[in-house]
C-alpha positions in Angstrom: 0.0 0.0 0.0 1.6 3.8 -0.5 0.0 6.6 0.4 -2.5 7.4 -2.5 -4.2 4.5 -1.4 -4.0 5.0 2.1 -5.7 7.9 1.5 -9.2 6.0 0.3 -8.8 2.9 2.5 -8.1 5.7 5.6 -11.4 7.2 4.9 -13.0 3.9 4.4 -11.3 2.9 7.8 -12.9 5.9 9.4 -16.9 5.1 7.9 -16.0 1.6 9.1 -15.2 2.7 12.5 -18.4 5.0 13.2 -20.6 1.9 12.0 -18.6 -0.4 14.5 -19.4 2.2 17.4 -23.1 2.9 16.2 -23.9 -0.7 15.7 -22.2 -2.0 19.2 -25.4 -2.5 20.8 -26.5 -5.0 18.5 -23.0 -7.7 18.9 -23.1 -9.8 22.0 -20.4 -7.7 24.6 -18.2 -10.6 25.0 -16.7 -13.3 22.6 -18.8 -16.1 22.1 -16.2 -18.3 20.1 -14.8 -21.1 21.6 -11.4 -21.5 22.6 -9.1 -22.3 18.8 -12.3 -21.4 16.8 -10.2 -18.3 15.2 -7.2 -20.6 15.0 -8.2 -22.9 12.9 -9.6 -20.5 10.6 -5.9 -18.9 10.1 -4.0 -19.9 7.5 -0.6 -22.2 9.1 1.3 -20.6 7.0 2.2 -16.4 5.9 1.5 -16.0 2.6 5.0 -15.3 -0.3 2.7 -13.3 -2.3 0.7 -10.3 -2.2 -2.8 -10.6 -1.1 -5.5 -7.5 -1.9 -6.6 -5.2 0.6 -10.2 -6.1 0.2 -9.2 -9.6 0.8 -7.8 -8.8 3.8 -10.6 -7.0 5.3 -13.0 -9.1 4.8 -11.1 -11.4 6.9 -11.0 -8.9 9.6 -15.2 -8.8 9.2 -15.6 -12.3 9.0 -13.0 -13.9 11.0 -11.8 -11.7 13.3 -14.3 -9.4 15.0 -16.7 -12.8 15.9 -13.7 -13.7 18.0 -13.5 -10.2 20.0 -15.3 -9.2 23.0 -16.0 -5.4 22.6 -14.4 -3.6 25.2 -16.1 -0.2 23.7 -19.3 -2.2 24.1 -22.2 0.1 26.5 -22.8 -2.2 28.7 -19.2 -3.7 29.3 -19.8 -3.7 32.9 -16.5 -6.4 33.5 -13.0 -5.6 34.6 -12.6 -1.7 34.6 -13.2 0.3 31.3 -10.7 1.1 28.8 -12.5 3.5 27.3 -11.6 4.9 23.6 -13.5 8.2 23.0 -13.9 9.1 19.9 -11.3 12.3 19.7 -8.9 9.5 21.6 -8.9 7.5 18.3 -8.6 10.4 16.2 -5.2 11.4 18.2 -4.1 8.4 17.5 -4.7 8.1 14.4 -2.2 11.2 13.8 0.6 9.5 16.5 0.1 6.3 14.2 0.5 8.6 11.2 3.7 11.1 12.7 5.2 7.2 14.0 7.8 9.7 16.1 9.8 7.9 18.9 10.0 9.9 21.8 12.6 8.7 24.0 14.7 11.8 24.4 13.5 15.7 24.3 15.4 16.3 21.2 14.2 13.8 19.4 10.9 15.4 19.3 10.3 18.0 21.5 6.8 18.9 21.4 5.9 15.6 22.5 8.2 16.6 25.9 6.9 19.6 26.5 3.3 18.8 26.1 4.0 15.6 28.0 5.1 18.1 30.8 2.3 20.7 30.5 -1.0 17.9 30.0 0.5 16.0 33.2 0.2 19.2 34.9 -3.2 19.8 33.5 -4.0 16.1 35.2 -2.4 16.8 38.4 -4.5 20.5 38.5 -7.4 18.6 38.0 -7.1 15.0 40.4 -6.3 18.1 43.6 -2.6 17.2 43.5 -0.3 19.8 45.1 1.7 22.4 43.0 5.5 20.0 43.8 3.9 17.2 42.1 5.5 16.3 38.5 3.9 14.1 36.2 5.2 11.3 33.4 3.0 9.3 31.2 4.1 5.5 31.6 2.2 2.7 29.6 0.3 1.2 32.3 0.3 1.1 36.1 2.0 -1.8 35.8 5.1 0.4 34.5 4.8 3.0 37.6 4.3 0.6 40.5 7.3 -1.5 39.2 9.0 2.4 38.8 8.0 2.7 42.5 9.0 -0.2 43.5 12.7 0.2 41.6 12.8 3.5 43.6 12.1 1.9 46.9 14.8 -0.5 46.4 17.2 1.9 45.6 16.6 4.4 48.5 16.3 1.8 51.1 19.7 0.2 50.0 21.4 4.0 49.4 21.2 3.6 46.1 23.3 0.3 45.8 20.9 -2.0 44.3 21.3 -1.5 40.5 25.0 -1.2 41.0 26.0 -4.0 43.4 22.6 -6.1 43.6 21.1 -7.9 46.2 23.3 -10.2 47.3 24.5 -10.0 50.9 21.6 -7.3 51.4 19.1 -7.7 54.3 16.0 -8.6 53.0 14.0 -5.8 52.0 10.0 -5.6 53.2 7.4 -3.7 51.1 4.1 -3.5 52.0 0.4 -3.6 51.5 -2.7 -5.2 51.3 -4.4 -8.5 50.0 -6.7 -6.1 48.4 -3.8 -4.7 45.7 -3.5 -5.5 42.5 -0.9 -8.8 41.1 1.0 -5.9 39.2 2.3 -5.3 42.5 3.6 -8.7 43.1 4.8 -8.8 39.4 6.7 -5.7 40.0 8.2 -7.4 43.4 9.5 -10.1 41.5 10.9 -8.3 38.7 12.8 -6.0 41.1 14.4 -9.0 42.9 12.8 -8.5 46.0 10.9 -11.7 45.7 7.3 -12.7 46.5 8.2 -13.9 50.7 9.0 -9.9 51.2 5.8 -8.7 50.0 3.9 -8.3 53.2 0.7 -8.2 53.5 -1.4 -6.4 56.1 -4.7 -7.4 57.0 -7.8 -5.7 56.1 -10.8 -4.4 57.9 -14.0 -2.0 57.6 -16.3 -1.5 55.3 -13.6 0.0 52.8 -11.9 -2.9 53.5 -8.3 -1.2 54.2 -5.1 -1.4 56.1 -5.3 -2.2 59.7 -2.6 0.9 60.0 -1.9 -0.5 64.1 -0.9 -4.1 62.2 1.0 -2.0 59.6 3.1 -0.4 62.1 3.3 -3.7 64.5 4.9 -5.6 62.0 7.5 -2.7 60.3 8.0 -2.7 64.0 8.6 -6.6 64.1 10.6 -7.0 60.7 12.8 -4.4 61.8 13.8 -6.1 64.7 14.4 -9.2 62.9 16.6 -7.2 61.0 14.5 -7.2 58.0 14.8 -3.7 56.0 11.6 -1.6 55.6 11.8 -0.3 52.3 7.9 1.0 50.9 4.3 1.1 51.6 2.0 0.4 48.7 -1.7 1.8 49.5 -4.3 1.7 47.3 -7.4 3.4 46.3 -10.2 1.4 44.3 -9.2 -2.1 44.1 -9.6 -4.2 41.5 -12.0 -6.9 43.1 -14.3 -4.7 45.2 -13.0 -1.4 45.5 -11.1 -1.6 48.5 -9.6 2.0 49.5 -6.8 2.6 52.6 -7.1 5.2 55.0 -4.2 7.3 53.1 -3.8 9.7 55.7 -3.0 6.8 58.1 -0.6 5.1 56.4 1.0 8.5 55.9 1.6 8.9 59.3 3.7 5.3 59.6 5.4 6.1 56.3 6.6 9.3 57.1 7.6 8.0 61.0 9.5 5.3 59.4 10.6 7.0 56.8 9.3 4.9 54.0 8.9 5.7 50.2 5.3 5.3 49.4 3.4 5.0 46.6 -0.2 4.9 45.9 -2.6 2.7 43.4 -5.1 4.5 42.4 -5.4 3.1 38.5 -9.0 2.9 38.2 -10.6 5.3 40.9 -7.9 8.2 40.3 -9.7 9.1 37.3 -13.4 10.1 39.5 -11.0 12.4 41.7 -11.6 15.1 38.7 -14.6 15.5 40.6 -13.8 17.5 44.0 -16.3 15.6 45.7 -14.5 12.3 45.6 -11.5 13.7 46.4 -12.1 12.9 49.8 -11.1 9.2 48.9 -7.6 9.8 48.7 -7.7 12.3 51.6 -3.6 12.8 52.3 -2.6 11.7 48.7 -0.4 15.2 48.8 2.0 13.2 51.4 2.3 10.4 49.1 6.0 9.5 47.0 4.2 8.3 44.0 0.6 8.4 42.7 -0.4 6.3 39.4 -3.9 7.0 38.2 -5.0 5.8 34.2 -6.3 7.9 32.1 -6.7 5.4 29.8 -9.8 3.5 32.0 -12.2 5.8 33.0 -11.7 9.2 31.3 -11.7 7.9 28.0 -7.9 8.3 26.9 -7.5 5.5 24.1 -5.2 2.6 25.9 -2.4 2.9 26.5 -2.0 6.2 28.9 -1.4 6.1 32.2 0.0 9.1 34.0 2.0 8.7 37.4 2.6 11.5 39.5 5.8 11.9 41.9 6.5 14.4 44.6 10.5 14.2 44.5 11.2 12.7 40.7 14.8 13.7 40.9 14.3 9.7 43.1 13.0 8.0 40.0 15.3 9.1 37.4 18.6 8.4 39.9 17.0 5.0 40.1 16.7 4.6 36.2 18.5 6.9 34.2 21.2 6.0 32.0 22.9 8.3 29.6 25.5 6.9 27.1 27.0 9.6 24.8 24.5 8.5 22.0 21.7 9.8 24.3 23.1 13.2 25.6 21.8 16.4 24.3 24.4 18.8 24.2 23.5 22.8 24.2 20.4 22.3 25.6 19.9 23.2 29.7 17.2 22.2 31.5 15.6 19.3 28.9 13.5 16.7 30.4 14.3 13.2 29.1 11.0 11.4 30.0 12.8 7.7 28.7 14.7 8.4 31.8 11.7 8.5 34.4 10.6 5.0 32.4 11.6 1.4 32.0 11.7 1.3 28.5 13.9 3.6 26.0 11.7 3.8 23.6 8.4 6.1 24.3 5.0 7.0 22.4 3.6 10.0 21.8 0.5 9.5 24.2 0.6 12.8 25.4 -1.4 14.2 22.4 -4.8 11.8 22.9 -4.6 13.2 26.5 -4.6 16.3 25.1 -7.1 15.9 22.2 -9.3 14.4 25.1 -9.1 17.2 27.9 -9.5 20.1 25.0 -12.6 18.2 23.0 -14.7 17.3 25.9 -13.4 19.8 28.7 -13.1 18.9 32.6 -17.0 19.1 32.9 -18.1 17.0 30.6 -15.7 13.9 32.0 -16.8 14.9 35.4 -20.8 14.5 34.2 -19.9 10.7 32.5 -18.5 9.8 35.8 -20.7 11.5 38.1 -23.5 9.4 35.9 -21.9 5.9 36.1 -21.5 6.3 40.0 -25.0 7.5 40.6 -26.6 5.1 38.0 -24.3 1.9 39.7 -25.5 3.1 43.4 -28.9 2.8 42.1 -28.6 -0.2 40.5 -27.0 -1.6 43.9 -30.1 -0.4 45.7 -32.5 -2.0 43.3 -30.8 -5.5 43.8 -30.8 -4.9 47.2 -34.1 -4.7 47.7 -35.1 -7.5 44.9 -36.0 -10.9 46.5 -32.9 -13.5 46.6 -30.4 -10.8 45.9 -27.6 -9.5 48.5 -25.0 -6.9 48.2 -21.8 -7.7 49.2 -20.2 -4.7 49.2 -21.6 -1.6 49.1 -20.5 0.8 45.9 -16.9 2.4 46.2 -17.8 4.8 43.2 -19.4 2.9 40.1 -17.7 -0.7 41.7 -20.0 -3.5 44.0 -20.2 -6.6 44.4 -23.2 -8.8 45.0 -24.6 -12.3 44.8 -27.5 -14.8 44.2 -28.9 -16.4 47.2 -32.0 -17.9 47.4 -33.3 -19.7 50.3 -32.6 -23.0 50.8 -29.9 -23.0 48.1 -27.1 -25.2 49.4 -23.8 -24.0 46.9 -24.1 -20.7 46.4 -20.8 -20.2 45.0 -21.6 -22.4 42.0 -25.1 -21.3 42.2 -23.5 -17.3 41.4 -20.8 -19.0 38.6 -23.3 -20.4 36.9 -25.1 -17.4 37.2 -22.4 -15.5 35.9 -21.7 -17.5 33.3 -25.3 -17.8 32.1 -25.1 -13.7 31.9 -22.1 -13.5 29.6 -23.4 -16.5 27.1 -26.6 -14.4 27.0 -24.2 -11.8 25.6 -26.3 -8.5 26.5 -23.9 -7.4 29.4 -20.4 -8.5 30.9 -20.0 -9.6 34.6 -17.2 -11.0 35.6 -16.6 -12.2 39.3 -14.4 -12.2 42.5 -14.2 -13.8 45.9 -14.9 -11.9 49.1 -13.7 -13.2 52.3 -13.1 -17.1 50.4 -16.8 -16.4 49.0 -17.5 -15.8 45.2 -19.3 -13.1 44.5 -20.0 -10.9 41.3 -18.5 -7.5 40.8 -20.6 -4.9 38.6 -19.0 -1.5 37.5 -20.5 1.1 35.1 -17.5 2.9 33.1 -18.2 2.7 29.7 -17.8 6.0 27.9 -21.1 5.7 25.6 -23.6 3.5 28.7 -26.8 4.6 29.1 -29.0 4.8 32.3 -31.0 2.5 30.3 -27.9 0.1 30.1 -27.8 0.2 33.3 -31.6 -0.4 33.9 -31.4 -3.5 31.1 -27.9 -5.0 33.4 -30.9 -5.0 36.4 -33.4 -7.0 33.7 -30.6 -9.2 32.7 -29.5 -10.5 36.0 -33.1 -11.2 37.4 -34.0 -12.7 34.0 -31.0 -15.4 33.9 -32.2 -15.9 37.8 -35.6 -16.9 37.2 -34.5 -18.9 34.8 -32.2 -21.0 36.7 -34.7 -21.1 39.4 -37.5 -22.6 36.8 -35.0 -25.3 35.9 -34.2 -26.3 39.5 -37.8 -26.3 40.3 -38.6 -28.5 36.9 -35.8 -30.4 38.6 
C-alpha cells in the first residue's frame, strides 16, 4: 500500500469505524467463540505473495471481530473500562501517522513539552499539590514497578542497581491482599521476591489497612533485621473497590521514613470530581501516585499518568545516559525515557490532550458522576429485589453482589453459573471475584457511551437469567 491508497482505504477505515461504534449495541459484549475457533480459521502458513486489501478486510469482518469481545461495548460492565473516546482514536490516528519515537526531548520535542504541560493539567485537575511532577508511563504496571525500583534503591542507598542484592538484608514492602498482582509482578521483577511482600490485613467497610498491624509488623521486621523499604496503599481495588485510609498510612510512612506509593489506576480518574477527592484524603503526602487515564476518562489505551513528589528519586534509580543519548546545548531538557523502564516512548501525550480540549473537565466529570449515581442505584434496586444480596456496598461505580435464594445449598456455583449464564446471554459482561473465600459478582458502570437504560437493562438481565435458573431447579 503507499499513500494514495491509504488515503481512500483511511477514509473507508474511518466510515467503518463509526458503523462499528453505532452498531455496538447489537454484537453480544463478550466473545462467544470457543477456545481455537479463530485458529483454525488462520492460514498455518504467511502468505509469499501479495494478497488484496479487500481480501484482507474481509477477513477482519468475518473472522476476526466474531472472535473479540467489545471492550467499547455500552454495557461492558466487566473488569474496569478502557474507554476509547472518539477524539482518543482520532489522536491516535495522527501519532500512528507522525510514527515519532520519543525517547529523548530532542528527538521530538513537542511531544516533551506537552507531555510536561498535560501532566500538569491532570495533576490541576485529580487536587494534587503544586510540587507534584507528572510522566505518562504505559500502564500502572510500569509506575508501580518504577516505585518499586525506587524503593529499592533508597532503602539500599542507592546500591541495588550497581552491586545487587546479594548479601543485602532482605528488604519488606508493604500492602494489602486487596492490591493489585502488578504489584507482586513488580516485586519479582525487582528481585525483592514474592516472601517480602507483606501483606497487612484488612478491615471496615472499605476494606483497608489495619494501619496498628502496619506499624506492629514494620516494627517486628525491623527487629528481625528485616529492611523496611515502601508502603504500597491503594485506592479502588480491583476486586471490590477496596480504599486505605491514606492519611494513616502516611503517618507510619513518614515515622519510618518509608517511600510510598499509591494505586489509584481505576478510581484516580473520579478524583476530577472535588467531591471524591475525599477518597484519597492525604494523597499530597504520598511518594508516587499512578492514576489511568486510559480506563475511565476515555484516553484510548495505553495512557497512564504517574505522578511523583520528589522525581529527581526516580530518574537516579533509572537513568542511563550513554553519549549517543546526551543532548548537548540544551539546559534544563526533560528526558521522560529516563523516568521510564523502557527507552523507547509513544507519543500518548497528544490523545490526553485531544481528550481534555474536546470534551473539557466538565463534561468527564458529568460521565463519571452518571456511572457512579446510575451503579449506586442499581446496587439499591438489587438490594431490595428478593434472593439478591450486596456484598459490598459501591466504592464509586464498583459492587459486588450475589444470588442467594433460600434454601440454596452451593451458592458459589449457584453465582458461577449465574455469571456464566449472563455472559453466554451476551447482552452485558459480569465478571466475578471472591470476598472473604466467598464468590461473588462485581458490577462496575464505566463505559464512555452506557446509558441509564444500560444500566436499567444490566438489572433486567441479572433477574431474568435468575428466574430462569430457578425454573430449571424447580422442573428439577
Amino acid at each position: 500500500m503507499n499513500w494514495d491508497e491509504f488515503r481512500a482505504r483511511g477514509k473507508d477505515a474511518a466510515d467503518w469505524a463509526a458503523d462499528y461504534h453505532a452498531n455496538l449495541r447489537e454484537r453480544p459484549v463478550r466473545a462467544q467463540t470457543k477456545p481455537g475457533d479463530i485458529l483454525a480459521q488462520l492460514p498455518l502458513s504467511p502468505p509469499d505473495a501479495a494478497q488484496p486489501v479487500d481480501d484482507i478486510l474481509a477477513d477482519l469482518e468475518n473472522t476476526i471481530l466474531p472472535g473479540m469481545t467489545h471492550w467499547q461495548h455500552p454495557r461492558f460492565f466487566a473488569y474496569f473500562p478502557a474507554n476509547a473516546a472518539p477524539v482518543s482514536v482520532l489522536a491516535e490516528y495522527y501519532v500512528s501517522a507522525i510514527a515519532a519515537q520519543c525517547m529523548l526531548w530532542q528527538t521530538s520535542p513537542a511531544a516533551t513539552e506537552l507531555e510536561t504541560r498535560v501532566c500538569d493539567w491532570m495533576r490541576q485537575a485529580v487536587g494534587l499539590p503544586g510540587g507534584f511532577a507528572g510522566v505518562i508511563q504505559d500502564s500502572a504496571s510500569t509506575a508501580t514497578l518504577c516505585a518499586v525500583l525506587t524503593m529499592r534503591e533508597k532503602a539500599l542507598d542507592w546500591a541495588g542497581n550497581a552491586k545487587g542484592l546479594a548479601g543485602q538484608p532482605a528488604l519488606r514492602i508493604y500492602c494489602s491482599a486487596e492490591v493489585h498482582t502488578s504489584i507482586d509482578r513488580a516485586i519479582w521483577i525487582a528481585g525483592i521476591g514474592e516472601a517480602n511482600l507483606v501483606r497487612i490485613k484488612t478491615h471496615g467497610p472499605t476494606r483497608g489497612m489495619d494501619v496498628d498491624a502496619l506499624g506492629a509488623t514494620i516494627a517486628a521486621d525491623r527487629a528481625a533485621g528485616h529492611l523496611p523499604a515502601g508502603i504500597i496503599a491503594c485506592v479502588g481495588g480491583t476486586s471490590a473497590g477496596a480504599t486505605d485510609d491514606i492519611s494513616a498510612v502516611m503517618d507510619v510512612a513518614e515515622a519510618e521514613g518509608l517511600y510510598t506509593h499509591i494505586d489509584a489506576a481505576w478510581a484516580g480518574s473520579a478524583m476530577i470530581c472535588p467531591e471524591f477527592q475525599a477518597h484519597w484524603a492525604g494523597v499530597d503526602r504520598a511518594d508516587s501516585v499512578v492514576l489511568n487515564p486510559h480506563k475511565w476518562l476515555g484516553a484510548q489505551f495505553d495512557c497512564t499518568t504517574h505522578f511523583l513528589r520528589d522525581p529527581t528519586t526516580l530518574v537516579k534509580t533509572l537513568a542511563i545516559q550513554p553519549e549517543y543519548l546526551k543532548t548537548h546545548g540544551a539546559d534544563g531538557i526533560i528526558n521522560y525515557s529516563e523516568w521510564s523502564v523502557p527507552l523507547g516512548r509513544r507519543f500518548r501525550a497528544l490523545k490526553l490532550w485531544f481528550l481534555i480540549r474536546a470534551h473539557g473537565l466538565d463534561g468527564l466529570r458529568e460521565m463519571i458522576r452518571n456511572h457512579v449515581t446510575w451503579a449506586q442505584a442499581l446496587a439499591a434496586r438489587l438490594d431490595a429485589t428478593a434472593d439478591f444480596e450486596i456484598v459490598t456496598q459501591p466504592m464509586l461505580s464498583l459492587f459486588t453482589f450475589r444470588y442467594a435464594p433460600e434454601g440454596a445449598k452451593d451458592i458459589d456455583a449457584l453465582n458461577q453459573t449465574l455469571v456464566n449464564r449472563i455472559n453466554d446471554d451476551g447482552r452485558i459482561y459480569l465478571t466475578q471475584t471472591r470476598i472473604d473465600g466467598a464468590l461473588v459478582i462485581r458490577f462496575q458502570a464505566g463505559a464512555f457511551t452506557c446509558t441509564a437504560q444500560d444500566v436499567d437493562l444490566a438489572y433486567d438481565v441479572i433477574c431474568e437469567m435468575a428466574q430462569e435458573m430457578s425454573r430449571a431447579v424447580q422442573r428439577g
